[in-house]
C-alpha positions as CSV (number, residue, x, y, z in Angstrom):
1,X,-19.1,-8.2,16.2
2,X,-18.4,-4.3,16.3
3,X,-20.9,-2.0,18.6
4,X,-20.5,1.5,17.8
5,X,-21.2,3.1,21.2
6,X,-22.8,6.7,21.4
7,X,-24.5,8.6,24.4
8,X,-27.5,8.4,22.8
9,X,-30.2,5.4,24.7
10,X,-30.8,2.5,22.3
11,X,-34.0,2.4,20.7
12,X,-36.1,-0.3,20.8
13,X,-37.2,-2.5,18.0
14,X,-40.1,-1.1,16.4
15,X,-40.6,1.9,17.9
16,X,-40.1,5.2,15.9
17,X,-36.6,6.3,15.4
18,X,-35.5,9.9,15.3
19,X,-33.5,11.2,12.7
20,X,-31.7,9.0,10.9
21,X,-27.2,9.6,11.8
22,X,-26.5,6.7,8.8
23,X,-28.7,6.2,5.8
24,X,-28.2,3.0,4.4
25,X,-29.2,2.8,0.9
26,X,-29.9,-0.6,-0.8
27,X,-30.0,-0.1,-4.6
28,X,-32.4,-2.8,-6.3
29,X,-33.2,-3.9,-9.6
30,X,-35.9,-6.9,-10.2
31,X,-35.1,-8.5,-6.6
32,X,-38.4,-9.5,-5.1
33,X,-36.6,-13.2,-4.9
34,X,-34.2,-11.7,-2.0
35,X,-34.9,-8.5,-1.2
36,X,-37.5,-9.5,2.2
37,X,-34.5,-11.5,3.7
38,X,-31.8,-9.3,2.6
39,X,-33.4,-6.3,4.2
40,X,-34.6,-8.2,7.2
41,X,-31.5,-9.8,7.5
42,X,-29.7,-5.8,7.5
43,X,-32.6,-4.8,9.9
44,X,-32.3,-7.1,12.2
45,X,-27.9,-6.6,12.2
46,X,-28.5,-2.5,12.7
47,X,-30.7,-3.0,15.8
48,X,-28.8,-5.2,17.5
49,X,-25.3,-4.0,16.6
50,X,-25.7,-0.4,16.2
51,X,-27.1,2.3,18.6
52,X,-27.3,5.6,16.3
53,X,-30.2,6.0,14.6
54,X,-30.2,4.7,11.8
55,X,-32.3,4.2,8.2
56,X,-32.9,1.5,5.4
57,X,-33.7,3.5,2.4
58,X,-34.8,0.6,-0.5
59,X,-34.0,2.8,-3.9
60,X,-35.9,0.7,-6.5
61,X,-34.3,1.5,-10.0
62,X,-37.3,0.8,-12.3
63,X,-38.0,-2.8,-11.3
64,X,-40.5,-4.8,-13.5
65,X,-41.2,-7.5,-11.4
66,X,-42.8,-7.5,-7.5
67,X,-39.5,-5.8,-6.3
68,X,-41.5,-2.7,-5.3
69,X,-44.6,-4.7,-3.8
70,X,-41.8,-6.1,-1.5
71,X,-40.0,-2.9,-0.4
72,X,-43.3,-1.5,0.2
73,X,-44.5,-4.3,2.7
74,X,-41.3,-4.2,4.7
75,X,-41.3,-0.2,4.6
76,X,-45.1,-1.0,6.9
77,X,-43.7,-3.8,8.6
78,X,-39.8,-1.9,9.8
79,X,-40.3,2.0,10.6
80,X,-36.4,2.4,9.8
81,X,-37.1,1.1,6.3
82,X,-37.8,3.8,3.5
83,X,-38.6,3.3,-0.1
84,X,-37.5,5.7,-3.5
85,X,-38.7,5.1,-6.5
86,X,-37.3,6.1,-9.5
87,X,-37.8,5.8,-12.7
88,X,-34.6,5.3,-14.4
89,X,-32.0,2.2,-14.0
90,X,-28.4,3.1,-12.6
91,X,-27.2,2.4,-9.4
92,X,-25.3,5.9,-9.5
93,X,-28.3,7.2,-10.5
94,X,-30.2,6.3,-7.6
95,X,-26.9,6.6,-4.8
96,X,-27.3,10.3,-6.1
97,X,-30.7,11.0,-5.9
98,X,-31.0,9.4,-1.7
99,X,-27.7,10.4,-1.0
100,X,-28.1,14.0,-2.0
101,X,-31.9,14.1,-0.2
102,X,-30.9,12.1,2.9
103,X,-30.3,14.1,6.2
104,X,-28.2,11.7,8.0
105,X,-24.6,13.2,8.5
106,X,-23.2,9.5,7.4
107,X,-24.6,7.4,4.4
108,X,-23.9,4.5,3.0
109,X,-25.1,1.7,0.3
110,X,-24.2,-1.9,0.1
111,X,-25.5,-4.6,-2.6
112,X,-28.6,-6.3,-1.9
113,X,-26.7,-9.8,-2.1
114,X,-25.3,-8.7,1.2
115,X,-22.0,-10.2,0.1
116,X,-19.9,-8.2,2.1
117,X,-20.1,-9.3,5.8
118,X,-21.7,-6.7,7.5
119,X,-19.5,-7.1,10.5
120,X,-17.1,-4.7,8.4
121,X,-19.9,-2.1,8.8
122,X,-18.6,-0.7,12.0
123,X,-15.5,-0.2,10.9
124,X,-16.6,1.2,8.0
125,X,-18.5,4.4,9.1
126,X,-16.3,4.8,12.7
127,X,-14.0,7.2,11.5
128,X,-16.7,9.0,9.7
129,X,-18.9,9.8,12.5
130,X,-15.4,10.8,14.6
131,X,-14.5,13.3,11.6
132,X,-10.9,11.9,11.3
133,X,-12.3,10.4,7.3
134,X,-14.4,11.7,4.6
135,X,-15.2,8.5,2.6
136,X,-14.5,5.0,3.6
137,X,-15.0,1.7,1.3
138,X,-15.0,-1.8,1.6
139,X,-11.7,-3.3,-0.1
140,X,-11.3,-7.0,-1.1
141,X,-7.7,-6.4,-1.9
142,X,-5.9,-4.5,1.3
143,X,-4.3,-6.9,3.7
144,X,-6.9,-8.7,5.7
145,X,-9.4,-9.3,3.5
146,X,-10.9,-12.5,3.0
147,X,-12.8,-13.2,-0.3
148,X,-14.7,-16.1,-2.3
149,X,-14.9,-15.9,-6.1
150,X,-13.9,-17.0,-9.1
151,X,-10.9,-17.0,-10.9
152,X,-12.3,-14.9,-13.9
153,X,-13.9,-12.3,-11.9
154,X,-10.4,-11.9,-9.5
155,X,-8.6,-11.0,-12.4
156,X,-10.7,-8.8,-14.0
157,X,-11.1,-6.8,-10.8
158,X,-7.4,-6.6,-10.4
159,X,-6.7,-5.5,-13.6
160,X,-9.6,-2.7,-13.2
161,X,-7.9,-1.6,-10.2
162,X,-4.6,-1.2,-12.2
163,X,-6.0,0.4,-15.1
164,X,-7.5,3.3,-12.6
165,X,-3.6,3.6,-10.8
166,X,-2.1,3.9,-14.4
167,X,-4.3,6.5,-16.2
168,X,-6.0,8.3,-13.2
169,X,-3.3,7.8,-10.3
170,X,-5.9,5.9,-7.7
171,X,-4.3,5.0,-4.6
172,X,-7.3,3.4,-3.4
173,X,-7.0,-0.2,-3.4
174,X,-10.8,-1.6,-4.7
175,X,-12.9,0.8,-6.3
176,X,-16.1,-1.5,-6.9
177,X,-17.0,-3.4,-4.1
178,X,-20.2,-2.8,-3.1
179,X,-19.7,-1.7,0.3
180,X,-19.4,2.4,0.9
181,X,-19.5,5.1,3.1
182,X,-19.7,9.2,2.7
183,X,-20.0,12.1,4.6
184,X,-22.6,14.4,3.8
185,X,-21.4,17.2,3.4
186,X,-18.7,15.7,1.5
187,X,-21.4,13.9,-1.1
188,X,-23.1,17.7,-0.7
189,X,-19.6,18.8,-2.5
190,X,-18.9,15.7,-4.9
191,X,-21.8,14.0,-6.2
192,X,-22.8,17.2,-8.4
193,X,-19.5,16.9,-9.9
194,X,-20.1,13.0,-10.9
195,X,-21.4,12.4,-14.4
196,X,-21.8,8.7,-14.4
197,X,-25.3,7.0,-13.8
198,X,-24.3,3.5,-13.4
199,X,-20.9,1.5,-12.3
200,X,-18.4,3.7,-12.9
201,X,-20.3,5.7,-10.4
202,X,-18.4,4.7,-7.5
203,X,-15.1,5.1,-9.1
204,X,-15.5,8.5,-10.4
205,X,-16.7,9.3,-7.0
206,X,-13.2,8.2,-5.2
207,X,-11.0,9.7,-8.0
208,X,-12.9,13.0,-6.9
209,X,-12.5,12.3,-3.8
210,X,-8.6,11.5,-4.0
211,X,-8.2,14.7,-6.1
212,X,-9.8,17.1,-3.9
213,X,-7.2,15.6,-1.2
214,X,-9.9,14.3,1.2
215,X,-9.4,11.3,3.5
216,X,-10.5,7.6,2.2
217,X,-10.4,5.1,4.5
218,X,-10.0,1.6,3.4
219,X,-11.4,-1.2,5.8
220,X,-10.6,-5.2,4.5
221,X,-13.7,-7.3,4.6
222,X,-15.0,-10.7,3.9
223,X,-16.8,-10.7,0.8
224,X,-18.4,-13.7,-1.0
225,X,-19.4,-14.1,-5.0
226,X,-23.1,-14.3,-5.5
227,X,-23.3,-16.8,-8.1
228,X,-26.7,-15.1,-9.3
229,X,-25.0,-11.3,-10.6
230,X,-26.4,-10.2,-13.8
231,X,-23.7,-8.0,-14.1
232,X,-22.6,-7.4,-17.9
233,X,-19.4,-8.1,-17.4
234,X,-17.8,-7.2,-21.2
235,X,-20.5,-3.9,-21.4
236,X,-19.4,-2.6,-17.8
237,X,-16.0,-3.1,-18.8
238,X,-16.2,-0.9,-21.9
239,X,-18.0,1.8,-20.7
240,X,-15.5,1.8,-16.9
241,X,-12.8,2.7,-19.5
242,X,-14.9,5.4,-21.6
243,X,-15.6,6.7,-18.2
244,X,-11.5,6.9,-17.0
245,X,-10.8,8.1,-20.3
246,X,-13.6,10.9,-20.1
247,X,-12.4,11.7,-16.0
248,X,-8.4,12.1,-17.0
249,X,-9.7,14.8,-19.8
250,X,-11.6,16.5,-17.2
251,X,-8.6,16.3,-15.2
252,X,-6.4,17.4,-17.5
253,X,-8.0,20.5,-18.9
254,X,-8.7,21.8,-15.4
255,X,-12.9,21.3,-15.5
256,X,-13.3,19.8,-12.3
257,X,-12.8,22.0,-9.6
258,X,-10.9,19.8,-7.1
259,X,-8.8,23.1,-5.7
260,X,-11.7,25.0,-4.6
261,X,-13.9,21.8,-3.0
262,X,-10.3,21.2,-1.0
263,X,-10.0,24.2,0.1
264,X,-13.8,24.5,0.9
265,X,-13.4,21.2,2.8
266,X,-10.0,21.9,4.4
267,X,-8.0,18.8,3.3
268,X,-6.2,20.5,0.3
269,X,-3.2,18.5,-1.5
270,X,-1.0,18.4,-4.7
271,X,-0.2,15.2,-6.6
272,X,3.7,15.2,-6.9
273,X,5.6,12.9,-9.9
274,X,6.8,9.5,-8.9
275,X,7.7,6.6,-10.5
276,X,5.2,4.4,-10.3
277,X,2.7,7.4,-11.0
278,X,1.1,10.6,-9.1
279,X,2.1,10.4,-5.2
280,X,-0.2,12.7,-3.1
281,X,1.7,15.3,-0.9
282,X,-0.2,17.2,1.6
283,X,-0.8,20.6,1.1
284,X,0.4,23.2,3.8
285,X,-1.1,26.5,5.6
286,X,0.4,29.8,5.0
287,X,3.0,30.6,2.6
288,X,4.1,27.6,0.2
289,X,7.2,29.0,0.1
290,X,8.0,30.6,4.0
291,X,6.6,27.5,5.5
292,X,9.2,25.3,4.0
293,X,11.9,27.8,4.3
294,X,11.3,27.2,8.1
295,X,11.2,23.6,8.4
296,X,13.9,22.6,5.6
297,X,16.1,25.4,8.5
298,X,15.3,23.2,11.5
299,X,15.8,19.7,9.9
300,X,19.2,21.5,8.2
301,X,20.5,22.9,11.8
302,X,19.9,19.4,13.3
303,X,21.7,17.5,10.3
304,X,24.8,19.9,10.3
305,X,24.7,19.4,14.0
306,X,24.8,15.5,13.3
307,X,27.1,15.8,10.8
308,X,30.2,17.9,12.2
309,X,29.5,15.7,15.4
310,X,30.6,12.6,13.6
311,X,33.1,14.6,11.6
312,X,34.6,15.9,14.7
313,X,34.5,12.3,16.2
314,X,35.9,10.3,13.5
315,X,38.6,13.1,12.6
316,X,39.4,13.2,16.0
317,X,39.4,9.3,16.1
318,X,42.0,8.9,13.9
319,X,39.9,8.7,10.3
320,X,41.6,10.6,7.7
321,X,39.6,13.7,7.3
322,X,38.5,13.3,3.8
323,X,36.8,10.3,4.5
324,X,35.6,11.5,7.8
325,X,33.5,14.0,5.9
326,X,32.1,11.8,3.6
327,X,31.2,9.2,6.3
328,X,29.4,11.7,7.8
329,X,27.7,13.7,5.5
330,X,26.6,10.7,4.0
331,X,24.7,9.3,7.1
332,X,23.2,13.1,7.6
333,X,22.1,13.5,4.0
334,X,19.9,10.1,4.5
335,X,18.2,11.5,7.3
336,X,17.7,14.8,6.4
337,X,16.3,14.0,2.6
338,X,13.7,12.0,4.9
339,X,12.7,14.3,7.1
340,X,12.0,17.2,4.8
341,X,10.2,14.4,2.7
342,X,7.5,13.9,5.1
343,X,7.9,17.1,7.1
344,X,9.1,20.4,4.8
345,X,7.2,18.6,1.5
346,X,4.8,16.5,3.0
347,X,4.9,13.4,1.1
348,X,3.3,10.8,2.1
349,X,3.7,6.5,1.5
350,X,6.6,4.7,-0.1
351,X,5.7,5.4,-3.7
352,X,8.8,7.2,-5.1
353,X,10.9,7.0,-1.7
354,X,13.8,4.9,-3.6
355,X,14.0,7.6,-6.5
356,X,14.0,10.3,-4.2
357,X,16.5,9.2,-1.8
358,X,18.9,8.4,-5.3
359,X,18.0,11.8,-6.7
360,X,19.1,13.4,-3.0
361,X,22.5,11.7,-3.1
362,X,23.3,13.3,-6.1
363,X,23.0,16.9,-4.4
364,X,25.0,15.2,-1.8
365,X,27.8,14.8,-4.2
366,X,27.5,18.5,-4.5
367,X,27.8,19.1,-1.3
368,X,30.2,16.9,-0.6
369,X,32.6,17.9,-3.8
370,X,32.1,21.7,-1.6
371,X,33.2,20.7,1.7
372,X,36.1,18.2,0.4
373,X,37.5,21.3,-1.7
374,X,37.2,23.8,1.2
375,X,39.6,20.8,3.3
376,X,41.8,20.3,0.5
377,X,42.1,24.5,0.1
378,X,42.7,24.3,4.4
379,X,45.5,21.4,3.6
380,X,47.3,23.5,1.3
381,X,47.4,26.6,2.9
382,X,48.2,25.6,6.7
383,X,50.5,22.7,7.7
384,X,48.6,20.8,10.8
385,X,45.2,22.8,11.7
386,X,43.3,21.6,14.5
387,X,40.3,19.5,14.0
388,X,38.7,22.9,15.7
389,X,39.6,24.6,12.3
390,X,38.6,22.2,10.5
391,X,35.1,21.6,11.3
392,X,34.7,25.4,11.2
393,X,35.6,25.5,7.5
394,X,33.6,22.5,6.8
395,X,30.7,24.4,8.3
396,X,30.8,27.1,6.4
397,X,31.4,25.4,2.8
398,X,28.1,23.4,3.8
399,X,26.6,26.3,4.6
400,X,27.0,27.5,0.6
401,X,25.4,24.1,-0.3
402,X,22.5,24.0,1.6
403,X,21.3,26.5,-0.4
404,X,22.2,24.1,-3.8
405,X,20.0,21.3,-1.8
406,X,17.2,23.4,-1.0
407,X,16.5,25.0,-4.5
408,X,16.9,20.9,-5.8
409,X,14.1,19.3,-3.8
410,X,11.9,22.3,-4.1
411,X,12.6,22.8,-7.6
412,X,13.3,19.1,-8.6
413,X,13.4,16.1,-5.9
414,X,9.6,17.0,-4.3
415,X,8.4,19.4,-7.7
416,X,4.9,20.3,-7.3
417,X,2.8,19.7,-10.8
418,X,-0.7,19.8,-11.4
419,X,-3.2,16.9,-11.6
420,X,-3.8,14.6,-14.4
């Protein structure tokens, strides 16, 4: 089990808490038959496992039944349980309303089935409370996870989960498991912008989210099937894919203002083309342009260092000099189209690596068709020139082509375009 440790005293059972550092919010609808042990069951988890402050906030979505009776008897039974109650169904709805009142720098919500093991919930809101995230989420897919359901209900989630990396470019992994975590003053800057009352809620949130080039932290967790959802499967599917049709338009057409919240919240990034769709790139301080200038410089100093080393030690091995070049350009233009891939252009994952390694060895036959000419112009015009000489002149006709190269990942290889 995870203990988050603080310097601030654990509190003891039932006694008043101080302000709340994570708001846990619980959205219910007509669940008197669970919510007591549910709550009790979270209750009881928090005080022994966690020692921040901490509050229950039960956000009762119009129940009919004697949901609200029950929230209301464990709200005078636990001091760290609070009750909203609104008027309207829509777990977005209602994730909004807490979320956006709540004073707790870190705030959650998880499904009243409790589903997800709430051992994942340290994990979960860790790198929150450090700064180093801005959202984090429960996945069922990422590597590690353990999860109990159905056949059906796999493939339907999976296929979701494509659906949002074809036509919005998600690159987080499970966008509707009930298990979340936010920042305030990242929901303070997003949740305004999210239209969606209901399911789509917490996917419109992420996309955001991703967009605005803040940090989502995926954690894998054990997650079981409660056999007693009343989840409309077919309606929550049609209106998930009226909402990612109505999110890529907003995209598209510029509405959403995902520049200025970046730059407000200091993680700014571009979404560069790849193959298997948008690949973030991180944006840069200063000058775009200048900034790169000076990094593409250093990696090219230390690759034309690497490369007329092994030129000169190949030539001067006995390789015939044509094909000491190429050897060792080749090995040079490998490493330097990855360097300035992570460092100069500040991509990020594998998506597109392939494409952009293929697209860099065709400026490398560029620079190589350069260099070979300047050694067959050296041939012809002097009969036995030293291997001194001959690196020189190599030098200097790569010199001419790293200006080619340049200009071609800026320009082409790493292109910036704008979002969906």
């Amino acid at each position: 089990m995870t203990t988050l440790q603080s310097p601030t005293a654990p509190v003891p059972a039932g006694a008043v808490r101080p302000t709340a550092v994570l708001d846990v919010v619980v959205p219910v609808y007509n669940e008197e038959h669970v919510l007591a042990a549910s709550i009790t069951r979270l209750h009881t988890y928090l005080v022994e496992h966690l020692v921040y402050p901490f509050r229950i906030t039960v956000a009762d979505n119009a129940s009919t039944d004697g949901t609200l009776a029950v929230a209301h008897r464990l709200q005078d039974a636990l001091p760290e349980v609070a009750v909203v109650v609104l008027p309207e169904k829509g777990r977005g709805r209602a994730l909004r309303q807490v979320w956006l009142a709540s004073d707790a720098p870190v705030l959650a919500y998880m499904d009243v089935d409790l589903s997800t093991d709430l051992a994942a919930l340290g994990p979960l809101i860790a790198p929150l409370l450090s700064g180093h995230s801005d959202l984090a989420i429960g996945s069922r897919i990422a590597h590690g996870a353990n999860v109990i359901r159905g056949t059906q209900r796999e493939v339907i989630s999976r296929c979701y989960n494509r659906v949002l990396r074809l036509g919005l470019g998600a690159r987080f992994s499970d966008a509707q498991c009930g298990f979340k975590a936010i920042r305030r003053d990242v929901a303070q800057e997003l949740l305004p912008l999210v239209e969606d009352d209901t399911w789509f809620f917490d996917t419109e949130l992420l996309v955001l989210a991703q967009r605005c080039g803040l940090r989502i932290h995926e954690v894998p967790v054990d997650w079981y099937d409660d056999p007693d959802s009343r989840v409309d499967v077919l309606r929550t599917a049609k209106d998930d894919l009226r909402g990612v049709l109505r999110v890529r338009r907003a995209l598209r057409s510029g509405a959403l203002p995902v520049d200025d919240i970046a730059g407000r919240l200091g993680r700014g990034s571009v979404v560069l083309d790849g193959p298997d769709g948008p690949v973030v790139q991180v944006a840069r301080s200063g000058s775009p342009l200048g900034g790169q200038l000076a990094r593409f410089a250093v990696i090219g100093v230390l690759s034309t260092v690497l490369h007329l080393g092994l030129f000169a030690l190949l030539a001067a091995g006995g390789i015939e000099r044509q094909a000491a070049n190429l050897l060792a350009l080749l090995v040079a233009t490998v490493l330097n189209t990855a360097a300035n891939r992570s460092w100069t252009f500040g991509v990020r994952g594998r998506s597109g690596a392939l494409v952009q390694h293929g697209q860099a060895l065709l400026i490398f036959a560029i620079t190589w068709s350069t260099t070979a000419l300047a050694l067959a112009v050296l041939n012809a015009a002097t009969d036995g020139a030293s291997t001194g000489v001959a690196t020189a002149v190599v030098a200097v006709a790569n010199l001419v082509a790293t200006a080619v190269r340049f200009a071609a990942m800026r320009r082409w290889i790493f292109r910036e375009r704008p979002a969906l």
